[in-house]
C-alpha positions as YAML, in Angstrom:
chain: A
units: angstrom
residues:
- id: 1
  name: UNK
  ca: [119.26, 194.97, 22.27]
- id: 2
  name: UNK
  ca: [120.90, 197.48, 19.47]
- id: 3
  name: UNK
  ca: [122.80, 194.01, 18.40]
- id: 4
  name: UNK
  ca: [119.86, 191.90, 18.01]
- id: 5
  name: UNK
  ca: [117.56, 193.71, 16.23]
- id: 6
  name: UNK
  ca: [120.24, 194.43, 13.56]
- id: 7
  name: UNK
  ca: [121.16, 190.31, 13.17]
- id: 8
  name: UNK
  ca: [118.26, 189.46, 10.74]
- id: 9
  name: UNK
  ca: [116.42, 191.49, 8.72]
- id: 10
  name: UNK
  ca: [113.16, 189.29, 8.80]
- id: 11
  name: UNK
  ca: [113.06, 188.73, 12.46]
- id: 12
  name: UNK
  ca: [113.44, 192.64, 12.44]
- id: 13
  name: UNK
  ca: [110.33, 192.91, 10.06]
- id: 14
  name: UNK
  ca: [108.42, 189.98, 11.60]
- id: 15
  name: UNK
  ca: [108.04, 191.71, 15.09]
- id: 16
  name: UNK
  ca: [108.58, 194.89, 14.24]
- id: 17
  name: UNK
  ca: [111.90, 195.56, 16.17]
- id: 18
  name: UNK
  ca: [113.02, 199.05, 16.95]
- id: 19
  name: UNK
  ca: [114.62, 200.33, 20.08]
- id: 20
  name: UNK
  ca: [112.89, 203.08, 21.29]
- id: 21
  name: UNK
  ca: [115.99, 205.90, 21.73]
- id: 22
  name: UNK
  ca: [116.97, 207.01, 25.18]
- id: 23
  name: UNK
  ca: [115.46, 210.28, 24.63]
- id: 24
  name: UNK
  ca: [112.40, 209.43, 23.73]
- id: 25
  name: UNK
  ca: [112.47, 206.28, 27.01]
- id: 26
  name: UNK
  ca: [113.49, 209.27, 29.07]
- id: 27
  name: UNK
  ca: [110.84, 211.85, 28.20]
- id: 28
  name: UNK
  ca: [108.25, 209.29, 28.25]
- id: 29
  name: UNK
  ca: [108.91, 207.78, 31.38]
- id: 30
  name: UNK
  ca: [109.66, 211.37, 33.12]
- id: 31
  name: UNK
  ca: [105.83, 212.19, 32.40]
- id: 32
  name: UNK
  ca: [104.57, 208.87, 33.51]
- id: 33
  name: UNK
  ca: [107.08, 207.29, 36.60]
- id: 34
  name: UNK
  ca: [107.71, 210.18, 38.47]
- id: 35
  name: UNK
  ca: [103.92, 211.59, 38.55]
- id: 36
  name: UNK
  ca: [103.29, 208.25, 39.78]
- id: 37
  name: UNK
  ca: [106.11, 207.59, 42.11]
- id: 38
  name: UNK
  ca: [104.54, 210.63, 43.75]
- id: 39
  name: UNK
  ca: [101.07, 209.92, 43.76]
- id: 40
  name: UNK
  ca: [101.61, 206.72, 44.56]
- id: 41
  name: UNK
  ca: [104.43, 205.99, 46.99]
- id: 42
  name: UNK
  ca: [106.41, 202.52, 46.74]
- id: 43
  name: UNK
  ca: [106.75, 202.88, 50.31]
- id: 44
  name: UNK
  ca: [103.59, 202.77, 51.46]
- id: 45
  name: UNK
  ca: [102.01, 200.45, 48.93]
- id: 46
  name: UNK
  ca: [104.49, 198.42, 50.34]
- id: 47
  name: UNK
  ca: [103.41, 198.78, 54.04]
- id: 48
  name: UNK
  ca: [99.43, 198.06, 52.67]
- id: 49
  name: UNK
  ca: [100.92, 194.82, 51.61]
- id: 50
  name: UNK
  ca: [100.64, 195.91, 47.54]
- id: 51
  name: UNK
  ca: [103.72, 196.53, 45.15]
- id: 52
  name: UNK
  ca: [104.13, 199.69, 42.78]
- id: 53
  name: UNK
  ca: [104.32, 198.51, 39.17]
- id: 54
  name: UNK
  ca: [105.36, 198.99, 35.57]
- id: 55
  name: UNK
  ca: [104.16, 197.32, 32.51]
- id: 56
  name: UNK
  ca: [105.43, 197.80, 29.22]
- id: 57
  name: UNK
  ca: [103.16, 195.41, 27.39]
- id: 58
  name: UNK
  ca: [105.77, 195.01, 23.83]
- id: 59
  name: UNK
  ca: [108.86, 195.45, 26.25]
- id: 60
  name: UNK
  ca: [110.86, 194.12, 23.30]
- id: 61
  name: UNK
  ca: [114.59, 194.10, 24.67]
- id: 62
  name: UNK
  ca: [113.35, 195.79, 27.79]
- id: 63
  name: UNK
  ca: [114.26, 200.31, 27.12]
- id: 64
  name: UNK
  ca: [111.88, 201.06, 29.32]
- id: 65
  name: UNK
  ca: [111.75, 198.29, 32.19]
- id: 66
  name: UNK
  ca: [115.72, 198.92, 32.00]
- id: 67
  name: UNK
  ca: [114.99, 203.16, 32.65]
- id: 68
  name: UNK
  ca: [111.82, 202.59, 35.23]
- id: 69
  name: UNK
  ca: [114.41, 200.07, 37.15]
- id: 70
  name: UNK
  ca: [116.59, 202.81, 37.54]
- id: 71
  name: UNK
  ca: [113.94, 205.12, 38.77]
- id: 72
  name: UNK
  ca: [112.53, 202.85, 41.27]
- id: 73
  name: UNK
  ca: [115.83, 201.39, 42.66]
- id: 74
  name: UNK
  ca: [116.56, 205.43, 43.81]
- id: 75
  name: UNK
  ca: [113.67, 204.81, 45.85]
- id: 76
  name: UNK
  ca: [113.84, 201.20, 46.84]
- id: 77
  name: UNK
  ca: [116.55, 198.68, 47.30]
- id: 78
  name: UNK
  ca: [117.26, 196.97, 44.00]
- id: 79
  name: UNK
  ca: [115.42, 193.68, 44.87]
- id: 80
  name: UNK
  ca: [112.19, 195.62, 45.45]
- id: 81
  name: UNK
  ca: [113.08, 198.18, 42.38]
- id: 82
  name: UNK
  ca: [112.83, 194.71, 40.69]
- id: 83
  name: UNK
  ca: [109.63, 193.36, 41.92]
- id: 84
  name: UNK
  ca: [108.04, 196.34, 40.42]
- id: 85
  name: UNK
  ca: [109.16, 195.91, 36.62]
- id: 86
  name: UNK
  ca: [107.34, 194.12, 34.38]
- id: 87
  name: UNK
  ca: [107.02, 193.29, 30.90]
- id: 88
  name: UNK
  ca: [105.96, 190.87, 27.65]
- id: 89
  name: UNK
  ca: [106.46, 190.90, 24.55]
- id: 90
  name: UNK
  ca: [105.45, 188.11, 21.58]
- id: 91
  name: UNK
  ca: [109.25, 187.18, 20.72]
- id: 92
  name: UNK
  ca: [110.60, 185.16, 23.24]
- id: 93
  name: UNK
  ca: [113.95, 185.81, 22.19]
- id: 94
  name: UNK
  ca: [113.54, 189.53, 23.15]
- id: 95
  name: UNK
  ca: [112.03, 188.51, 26.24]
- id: 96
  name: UNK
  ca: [115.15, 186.32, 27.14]
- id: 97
  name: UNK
  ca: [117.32, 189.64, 26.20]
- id: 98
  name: UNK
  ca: [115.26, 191.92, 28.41]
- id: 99
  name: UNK
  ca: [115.66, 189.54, 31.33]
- id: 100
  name: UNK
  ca: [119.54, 189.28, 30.75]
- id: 101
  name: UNK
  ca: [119.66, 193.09, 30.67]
- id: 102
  name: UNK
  ca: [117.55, 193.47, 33.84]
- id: 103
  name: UNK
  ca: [119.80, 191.20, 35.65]
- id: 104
  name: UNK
  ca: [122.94, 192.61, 34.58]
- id: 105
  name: UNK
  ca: [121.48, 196.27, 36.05]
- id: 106
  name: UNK
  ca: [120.80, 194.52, 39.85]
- id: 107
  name: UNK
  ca: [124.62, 193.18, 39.35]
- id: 108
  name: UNK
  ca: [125.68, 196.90, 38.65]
- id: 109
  name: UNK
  ca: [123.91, 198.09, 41.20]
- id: 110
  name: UNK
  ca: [124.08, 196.00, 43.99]
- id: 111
  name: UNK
  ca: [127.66, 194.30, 43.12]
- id: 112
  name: UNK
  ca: [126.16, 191.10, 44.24]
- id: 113
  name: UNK
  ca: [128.07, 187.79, 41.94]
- id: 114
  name: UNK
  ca: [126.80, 185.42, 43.50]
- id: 115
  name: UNK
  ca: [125.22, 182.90, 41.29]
- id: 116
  name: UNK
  ca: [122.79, 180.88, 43.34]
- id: 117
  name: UNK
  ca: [121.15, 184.33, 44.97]
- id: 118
  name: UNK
  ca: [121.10, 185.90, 41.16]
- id: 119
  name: UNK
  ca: [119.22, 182.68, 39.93]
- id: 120
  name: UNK
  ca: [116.73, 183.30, 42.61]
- id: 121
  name: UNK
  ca: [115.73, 186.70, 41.52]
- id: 122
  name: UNK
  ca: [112.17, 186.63, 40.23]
- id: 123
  name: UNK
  ca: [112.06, 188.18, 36.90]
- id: 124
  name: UNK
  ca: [108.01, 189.58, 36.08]
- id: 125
  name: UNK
  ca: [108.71, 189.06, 32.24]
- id: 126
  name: UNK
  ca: [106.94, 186.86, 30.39]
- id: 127
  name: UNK
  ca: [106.25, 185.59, 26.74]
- id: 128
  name: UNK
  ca: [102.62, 186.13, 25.30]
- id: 129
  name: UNK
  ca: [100.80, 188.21, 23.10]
- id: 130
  name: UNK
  ca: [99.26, 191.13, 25.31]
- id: 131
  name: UNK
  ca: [96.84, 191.94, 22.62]
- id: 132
  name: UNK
  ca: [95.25, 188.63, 23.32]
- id: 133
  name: UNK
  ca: [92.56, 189.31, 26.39]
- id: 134
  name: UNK
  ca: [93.46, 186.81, 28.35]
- id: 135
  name: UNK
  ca: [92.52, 188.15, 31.84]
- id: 136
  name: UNK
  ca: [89.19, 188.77, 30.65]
- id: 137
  name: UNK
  ca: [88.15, 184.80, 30.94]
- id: 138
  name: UNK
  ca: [88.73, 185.05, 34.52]
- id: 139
  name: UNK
  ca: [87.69, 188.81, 35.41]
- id: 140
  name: UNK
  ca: [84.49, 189.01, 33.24]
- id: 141
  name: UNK
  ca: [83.70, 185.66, 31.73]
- id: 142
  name: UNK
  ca: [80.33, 186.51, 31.18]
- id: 143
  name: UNK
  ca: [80.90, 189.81, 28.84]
- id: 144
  name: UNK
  ca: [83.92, 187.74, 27.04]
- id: 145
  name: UNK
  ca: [81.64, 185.57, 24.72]
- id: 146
  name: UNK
  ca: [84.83, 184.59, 22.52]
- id: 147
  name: UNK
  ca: [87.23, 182.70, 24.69]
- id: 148
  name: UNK
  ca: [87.13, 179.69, 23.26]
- id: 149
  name: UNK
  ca: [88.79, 181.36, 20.60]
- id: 150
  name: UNK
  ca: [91.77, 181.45, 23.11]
- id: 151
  name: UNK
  ca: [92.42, 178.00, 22.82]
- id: 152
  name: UNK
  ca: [94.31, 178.53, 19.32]
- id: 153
  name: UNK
  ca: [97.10, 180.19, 21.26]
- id: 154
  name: UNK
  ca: [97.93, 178.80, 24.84]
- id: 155
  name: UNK
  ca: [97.33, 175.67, 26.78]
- id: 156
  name: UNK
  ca: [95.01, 176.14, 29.69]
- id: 157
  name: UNK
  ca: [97.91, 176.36, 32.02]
- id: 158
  name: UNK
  ca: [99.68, 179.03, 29.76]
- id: 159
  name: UNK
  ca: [95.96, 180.80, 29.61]
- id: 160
  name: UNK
  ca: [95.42, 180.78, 33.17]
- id: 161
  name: UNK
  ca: [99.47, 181.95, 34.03]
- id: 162
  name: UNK
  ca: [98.79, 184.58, 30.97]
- id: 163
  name: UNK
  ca: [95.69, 185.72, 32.84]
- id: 164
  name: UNK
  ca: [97.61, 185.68, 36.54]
- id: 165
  name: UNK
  ca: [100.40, 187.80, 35.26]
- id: 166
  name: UNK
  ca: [98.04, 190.39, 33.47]
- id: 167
  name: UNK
  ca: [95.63, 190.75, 36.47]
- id: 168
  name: UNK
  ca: [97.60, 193.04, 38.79]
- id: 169
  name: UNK
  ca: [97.26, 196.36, 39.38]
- id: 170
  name: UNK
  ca: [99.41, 198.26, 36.99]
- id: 171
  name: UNK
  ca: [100.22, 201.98, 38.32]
- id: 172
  name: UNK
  ca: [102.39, 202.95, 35.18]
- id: 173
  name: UNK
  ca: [101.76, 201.50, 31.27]
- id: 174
  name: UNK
  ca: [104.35, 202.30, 29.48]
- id: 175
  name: UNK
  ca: [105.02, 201.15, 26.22]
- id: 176
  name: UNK
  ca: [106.46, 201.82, 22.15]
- id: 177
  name: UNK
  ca: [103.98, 199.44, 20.20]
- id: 178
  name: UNK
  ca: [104.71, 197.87, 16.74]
- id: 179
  name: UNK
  ca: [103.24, 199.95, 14.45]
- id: 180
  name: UNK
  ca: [102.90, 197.15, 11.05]
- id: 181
  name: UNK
  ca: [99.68, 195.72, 10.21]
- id: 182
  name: UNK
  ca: [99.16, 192.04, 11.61]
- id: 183
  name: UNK
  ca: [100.43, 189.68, 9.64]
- id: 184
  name: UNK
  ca: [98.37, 186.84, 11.19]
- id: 185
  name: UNK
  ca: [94.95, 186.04, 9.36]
- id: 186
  name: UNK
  ca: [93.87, 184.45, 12.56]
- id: 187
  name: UNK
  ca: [94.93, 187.10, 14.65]
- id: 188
  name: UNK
  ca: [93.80, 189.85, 12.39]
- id: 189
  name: UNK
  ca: [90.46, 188.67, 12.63]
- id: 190
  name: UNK
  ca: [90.33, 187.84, 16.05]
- id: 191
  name: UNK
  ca: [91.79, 191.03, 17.64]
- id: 192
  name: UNK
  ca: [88.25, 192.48, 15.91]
- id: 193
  name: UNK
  ca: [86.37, 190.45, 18.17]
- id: 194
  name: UNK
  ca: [88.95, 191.45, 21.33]
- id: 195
  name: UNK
  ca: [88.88, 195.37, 20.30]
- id: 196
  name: UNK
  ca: [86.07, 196.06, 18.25]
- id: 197
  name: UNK
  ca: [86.56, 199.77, 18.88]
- id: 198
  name: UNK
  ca: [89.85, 200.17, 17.79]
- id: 199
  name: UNK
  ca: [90.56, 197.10, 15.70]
- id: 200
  name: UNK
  ca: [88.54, 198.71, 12.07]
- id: 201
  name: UNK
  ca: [88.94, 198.26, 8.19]
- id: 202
  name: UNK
  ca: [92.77, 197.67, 7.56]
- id: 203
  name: UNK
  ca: [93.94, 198.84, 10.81]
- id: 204
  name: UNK
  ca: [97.64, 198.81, 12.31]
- id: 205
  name: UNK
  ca: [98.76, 197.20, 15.78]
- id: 206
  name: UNK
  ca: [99.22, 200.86, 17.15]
- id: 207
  name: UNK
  ca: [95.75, 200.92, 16.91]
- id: 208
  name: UNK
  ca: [94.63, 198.15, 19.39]
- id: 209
  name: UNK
  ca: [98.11, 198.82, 21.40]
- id: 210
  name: UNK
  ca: [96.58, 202.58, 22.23]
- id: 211
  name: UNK
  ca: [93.85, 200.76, 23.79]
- id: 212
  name: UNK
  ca: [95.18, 198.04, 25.78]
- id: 213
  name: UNK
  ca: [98.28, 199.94, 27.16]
- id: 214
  name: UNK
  ca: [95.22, 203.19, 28.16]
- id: 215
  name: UNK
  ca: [93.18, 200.58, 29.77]
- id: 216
  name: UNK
  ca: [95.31, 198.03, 31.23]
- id: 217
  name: UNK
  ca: [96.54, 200.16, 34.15]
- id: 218
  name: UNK
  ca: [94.97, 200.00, 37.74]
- id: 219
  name: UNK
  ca: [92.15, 203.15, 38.35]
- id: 220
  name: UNK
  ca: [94.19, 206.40, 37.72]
- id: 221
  name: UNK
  ca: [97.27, 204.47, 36.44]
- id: 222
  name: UNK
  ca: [99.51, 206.81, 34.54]
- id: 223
  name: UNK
  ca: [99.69, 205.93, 30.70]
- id: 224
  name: UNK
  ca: [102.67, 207.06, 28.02]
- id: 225
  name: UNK
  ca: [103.28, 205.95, 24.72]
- id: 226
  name: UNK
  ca: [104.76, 206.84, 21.40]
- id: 227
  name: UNK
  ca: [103.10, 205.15, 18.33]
- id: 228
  name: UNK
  ca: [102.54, 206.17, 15.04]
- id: 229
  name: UNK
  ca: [100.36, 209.06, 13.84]
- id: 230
  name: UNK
  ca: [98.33, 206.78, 11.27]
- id: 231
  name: UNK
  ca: [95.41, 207.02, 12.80]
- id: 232
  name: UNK
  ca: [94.74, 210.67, 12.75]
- id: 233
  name: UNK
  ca: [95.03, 210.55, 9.36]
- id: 234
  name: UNK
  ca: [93.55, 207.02, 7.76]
- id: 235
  name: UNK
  ca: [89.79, 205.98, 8.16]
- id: 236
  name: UNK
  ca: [91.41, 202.69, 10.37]
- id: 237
  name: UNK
  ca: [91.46, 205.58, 12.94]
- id: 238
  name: UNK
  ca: [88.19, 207.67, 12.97]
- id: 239
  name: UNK
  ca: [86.80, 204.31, 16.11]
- id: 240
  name: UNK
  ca: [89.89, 205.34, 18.23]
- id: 241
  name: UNK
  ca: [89.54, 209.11, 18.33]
- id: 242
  name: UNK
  ca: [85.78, 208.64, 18.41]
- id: 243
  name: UNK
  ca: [85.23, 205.63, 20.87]
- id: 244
  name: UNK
  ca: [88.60, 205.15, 22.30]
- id: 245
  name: UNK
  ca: [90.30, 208.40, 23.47]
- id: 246
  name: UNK
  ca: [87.28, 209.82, 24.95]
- id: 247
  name: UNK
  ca: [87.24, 207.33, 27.32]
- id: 248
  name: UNK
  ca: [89.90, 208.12, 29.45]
- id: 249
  name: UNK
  ca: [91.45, 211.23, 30.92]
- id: 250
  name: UNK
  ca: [93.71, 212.27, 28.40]
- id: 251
  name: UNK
  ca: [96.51, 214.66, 29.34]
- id: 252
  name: UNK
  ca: [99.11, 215.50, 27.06]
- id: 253
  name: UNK
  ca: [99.38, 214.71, 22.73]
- id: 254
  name: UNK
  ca: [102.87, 215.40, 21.64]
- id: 255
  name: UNK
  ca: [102.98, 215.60, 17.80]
- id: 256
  name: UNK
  ca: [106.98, 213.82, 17.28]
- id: 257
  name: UNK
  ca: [106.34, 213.59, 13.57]
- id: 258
  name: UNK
  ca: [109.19, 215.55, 13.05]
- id: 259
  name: UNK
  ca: [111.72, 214.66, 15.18]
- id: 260
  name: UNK
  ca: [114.85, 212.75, 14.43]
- id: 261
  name: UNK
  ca: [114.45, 208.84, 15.71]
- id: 262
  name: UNK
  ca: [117.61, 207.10, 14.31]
- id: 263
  name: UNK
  ca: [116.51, 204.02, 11.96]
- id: 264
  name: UNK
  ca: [112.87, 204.97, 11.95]
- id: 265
  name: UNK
  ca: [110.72, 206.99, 9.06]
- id: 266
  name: UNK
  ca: [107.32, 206.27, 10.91]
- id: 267
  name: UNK
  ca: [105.66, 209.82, 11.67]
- id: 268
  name: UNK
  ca: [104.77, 209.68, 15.14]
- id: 269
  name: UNK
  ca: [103.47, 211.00, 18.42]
- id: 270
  name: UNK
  ca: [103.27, 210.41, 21.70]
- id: 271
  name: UNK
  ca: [99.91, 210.00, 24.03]
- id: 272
  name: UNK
  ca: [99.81, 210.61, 27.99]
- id: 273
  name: UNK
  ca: [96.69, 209.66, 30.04]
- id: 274
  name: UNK
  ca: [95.30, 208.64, 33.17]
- id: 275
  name: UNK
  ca: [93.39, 205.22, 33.28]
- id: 276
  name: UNK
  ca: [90.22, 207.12, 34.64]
- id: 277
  name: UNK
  ca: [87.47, 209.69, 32.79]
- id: 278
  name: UNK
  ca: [87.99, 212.79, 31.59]
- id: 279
  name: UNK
  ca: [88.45, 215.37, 34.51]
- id: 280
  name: UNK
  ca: [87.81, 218.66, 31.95]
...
């Protein structure tokens, strides 16, 4: 992960590429796995015929599927721990990474070589733009008046498997957005239409990321994020403290605009919530 974001410096700008540290992938998913581990037990999800899940919705090279793998696997076998990470990201080629890292972990772990039973290991990572609605065509066609706009980006088959993957429950969002403005005329106008209350004036991606990654979650999913601080401080902002954050049950605002992230000058701070309305 550390090697390919450092191989070319447009690729690096394009997508925004920045490892989130360890520290920061540990803190993060200390306040957001383990409540939920607890609240909501692998074990007997498993027995009600569901599966505990993680989404990190710009997994990039996979930090944090890589760190919730090795919380869940202390509580299931690896297989299962497996089954219950997933992630997507816009650059394939991170995608491809994460998955290669993911594997290499169950290897670790379970010493297993084999090659034909590691090729049948499902990976839950896929390729797509997250910021992109697409479950929303299937879930609530008839309050998403703008999927036909859709069609610019996927095939129907790629729409519908976009949709499938999105539409499980999610107990735990996790994610470290891109932060850059979108560089996409097409996309810039159409995540407006997608996110009208956080997408405003010359807004960043953290913007509509905060969103999607409080919302995406199952009811009372736990939520954690670090993103940039932008938007307490530029008029892009004023929608997603007004409209956005009061819509959920916010628990914890860290300010991390002064701590030390190696390679990265973006003030920022990190969000905790629970996919639900305020309790206080």
């Amino acid at each position: 992960g550390d090697l390919y974001q450092d191989l070319d410096a447009d690729i690096r700008k394009r997508y925004a590429l920045l490892q989130t540290p360890h520290f920061v992938e540990v803190y993060i998913l200390d306040h957001a796995v383990t409540p939920a581990l607890a609240e909501f037990d692998p074990a007997k999800l498993r027995a009600a015929g569901e599966t505990f899940r993680v989404l990190d919705p710009a997994c990039g090279s996979g930090h944090f599927l890589i760190g919730a793998f090795h919380r869940l696997a202390e509580w299931e076998a690896s297989e299962r721990a497996l089954e219950s990470v997933w992630g997507c990201d816009i650059n394939p080629h991170a995608v491809e990474i994460a998955s290669f890292r993911l594997l290499l972990e169950v290897v670790a772990r379970t010493r297993v070589t084999d090659m034909d039973r590691l090729a049948r290991l499902a990976m839950n990572l896929r390729t797509m733009d997250s910021l992109i609605p697409w479950e929303r065509t299937t879930k609530q066609e008839e309050l998403f008046p703008f999927k036909d706009r859709l069609d610019a980006y996927a095939t129907p088959k790629q729409r519908r498997e976009n949709a499938a993957f999105l539409q499980r429950p999610f107990h735990v969002v996790v994610g470290n957005p891109p932060y850059i403005t979108p560089k996409d005329v097409r996309k810039k106008t159409d995540y407006k239409l997608f996110w009208p209350d956080s997408c405003y004036m010359r807004y960043a991606l953290s913007a509509p990321f905060a969103e999607r990654i409080l919302s995406i979650g199952a009811a009372d999913a736990f939520t954690g994020q670090i993103t940039a601080n932008s938007f307490l401080k530029r008029q892009f902002g004023v929608p997603v403290i007004e409209k956005v954050l009061p819509r959920f049950d916010v628990t914890h605002i860290v300010d991390t605009s002064g701590a030390f992230i190696p390679g990265h000058g973006t003030p920022t701070l990190i969000i905790f919530a629970r996919n639900r309305p305020p309790t206080q």
